[in-house]
N, C-alpha and C positions, 0 to 999 in steps of 0.2 A: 063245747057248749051243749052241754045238756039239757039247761033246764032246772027250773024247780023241782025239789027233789029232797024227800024224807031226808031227813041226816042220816036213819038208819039205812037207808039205801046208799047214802054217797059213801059212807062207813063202807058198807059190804063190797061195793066196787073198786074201793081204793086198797083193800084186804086182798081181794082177787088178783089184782094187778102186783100185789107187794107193792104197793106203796100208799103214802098218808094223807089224807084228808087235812086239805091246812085253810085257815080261814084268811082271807085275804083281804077283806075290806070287813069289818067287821060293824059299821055304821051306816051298811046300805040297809034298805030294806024291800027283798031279807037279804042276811050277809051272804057275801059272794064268799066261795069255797074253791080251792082248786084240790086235786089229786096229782103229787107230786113226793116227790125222795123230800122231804125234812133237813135233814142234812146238808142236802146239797141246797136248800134253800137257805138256811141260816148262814151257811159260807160261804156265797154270792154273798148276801146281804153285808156281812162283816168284808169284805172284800171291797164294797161300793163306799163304804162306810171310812176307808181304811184309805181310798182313794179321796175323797169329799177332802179326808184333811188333810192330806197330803198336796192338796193344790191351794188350800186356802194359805192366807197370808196371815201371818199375825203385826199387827199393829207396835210399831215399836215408837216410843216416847222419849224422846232427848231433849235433856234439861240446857238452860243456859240464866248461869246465877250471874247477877252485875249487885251494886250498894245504890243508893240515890247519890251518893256526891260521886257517880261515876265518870270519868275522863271522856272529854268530848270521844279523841284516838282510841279509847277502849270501847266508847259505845260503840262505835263504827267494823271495828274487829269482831267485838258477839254479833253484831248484824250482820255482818258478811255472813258466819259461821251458822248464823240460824236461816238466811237463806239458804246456804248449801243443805241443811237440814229439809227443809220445806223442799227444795227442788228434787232431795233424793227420795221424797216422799212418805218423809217421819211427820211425825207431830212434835209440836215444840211448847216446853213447857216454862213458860219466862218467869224466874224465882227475882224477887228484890229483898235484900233483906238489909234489915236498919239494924245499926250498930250505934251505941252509948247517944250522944244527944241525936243522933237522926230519927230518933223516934221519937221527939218530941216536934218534927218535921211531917209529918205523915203524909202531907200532899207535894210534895218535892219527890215525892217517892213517887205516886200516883203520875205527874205531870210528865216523869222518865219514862211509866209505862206507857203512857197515851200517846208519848212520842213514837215508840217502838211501834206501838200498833201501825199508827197513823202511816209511818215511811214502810212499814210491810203489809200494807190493806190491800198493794197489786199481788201479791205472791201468797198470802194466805187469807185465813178466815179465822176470826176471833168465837172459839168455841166457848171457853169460859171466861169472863170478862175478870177484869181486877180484882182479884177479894184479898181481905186483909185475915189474916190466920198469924194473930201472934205479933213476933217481931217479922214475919215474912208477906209480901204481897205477890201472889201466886196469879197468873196468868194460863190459858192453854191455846195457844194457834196449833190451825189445823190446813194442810196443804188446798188451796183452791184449785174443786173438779176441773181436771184437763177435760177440755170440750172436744171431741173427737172426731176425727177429718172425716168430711166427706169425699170417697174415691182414696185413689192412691195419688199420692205424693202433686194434689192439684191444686194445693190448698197455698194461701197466704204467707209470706213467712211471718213469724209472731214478731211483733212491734218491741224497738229496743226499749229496755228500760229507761225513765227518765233517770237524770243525775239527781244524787240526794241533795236537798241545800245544803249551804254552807252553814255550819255549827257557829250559834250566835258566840262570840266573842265575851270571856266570861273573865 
C-alpha cells in the first residue's frame, strides 16, 4: 500500500524490483495498480478460469414425443419417464406432434398437454407453456427448486406422492 502515485513513479518501482506494473481495478478512481510478475498473473487467472467451468453444470434437455390420440398405457409410461427425467434433474421438453387428420383437431392436442402438465405441476415447473410451431406442440418443464434442509438429517421426510387418477374410460 503505497499510496497515490505518479505512474511514472509506480513504472520505475516495479522496473527496480523486475517486475510489472498491472492495473487491477481499472474503474476505481484513480485506478488501483499493483506491482507484480504479469505472467504469473495471467496463469492464476486462466487457472481460476479453467476451474469456474470445471465445476459448473451444464444443463441438459430430454425430450419426450407422445401424438394426441395417445394410449391412456402409453401416456402413463412417457409420464413415468419424464418424471425420472425431472427427478434426475434434466429439464424436459414435451413434443406433440399431429399426424394426417389430427391436425384438423388441434385442441385434443392442447387438452393431452394440459393433462401432462397438470398430473406433473408436484415435480416440475412449466417454463414454456404450449405453443404450436407447425404440425408440432412444443412444451418445456423444468425440475421444481429442491428447498434445502435445515441442519443435518433433522428434517421431514417428504410427503408421498398422491396416486394419478384413473384414466377416464375412452
Amino acid at each position: 500500500m503505497l499510496g497515490v502515485l505518479p505512474t511514472r513513479d509506480a513504472q520505475r518501482m516495479a522496473q527496480q524490483q523486475g517486475l510489472d506494473l498491472v492495473e487491477v481495478s481499472p474503474n476505481a478512481d484513480p485506478p488501483v495498480c499493483k506491482i507484480m510478475d504479469f505472467g504469473k498473473f495471467r496463469y492464476d487467472e486462466g487457472m481460476k478460469r479453467k476451474e469456474a467451468r470445471k465445476s459448473q453444470q451444464r444443463q441438459v434437455i430430454k425430450e419426450i414425443k407422445f401424438h394426441a390420440n395417445v394410449d391412456p398405457h402409453d401416456l402413463e409410461t412417457k409420464m413415468r419417464r419424464t418424471r425420472e427425467f425431472l427427478e434426475a434433474g434434466h429439464k424436459v421438453k414435451l413434443t406433440l406432434a399431429y399426424r394426417g387428420r389430427e391436425n384438423a383437431h388441434k385442441d385434443l392436442g392442447f387438452e393431452v398437454m394440459q393433462r401432462v402438465i397438470k398430473e406433473l405441476e408436484l415435480e416440475a415447473v412449466c417454463e414454456q407453456p404450449p405453443r404450436l410451431l407447425g404440425r408440432l406442440l412444443g412444451c418445456l418443464l423444468a425440475p421444481r427448486p429442491q428447498k434445502p434442509v435445515k441442519g443435518k438429517g433433522g428434517g421431514q421426510p417428504a410427503a408421498p406422492r398422491p396416486a394419478p387418477p384413473p384414466a377416464p374410460p375412452t
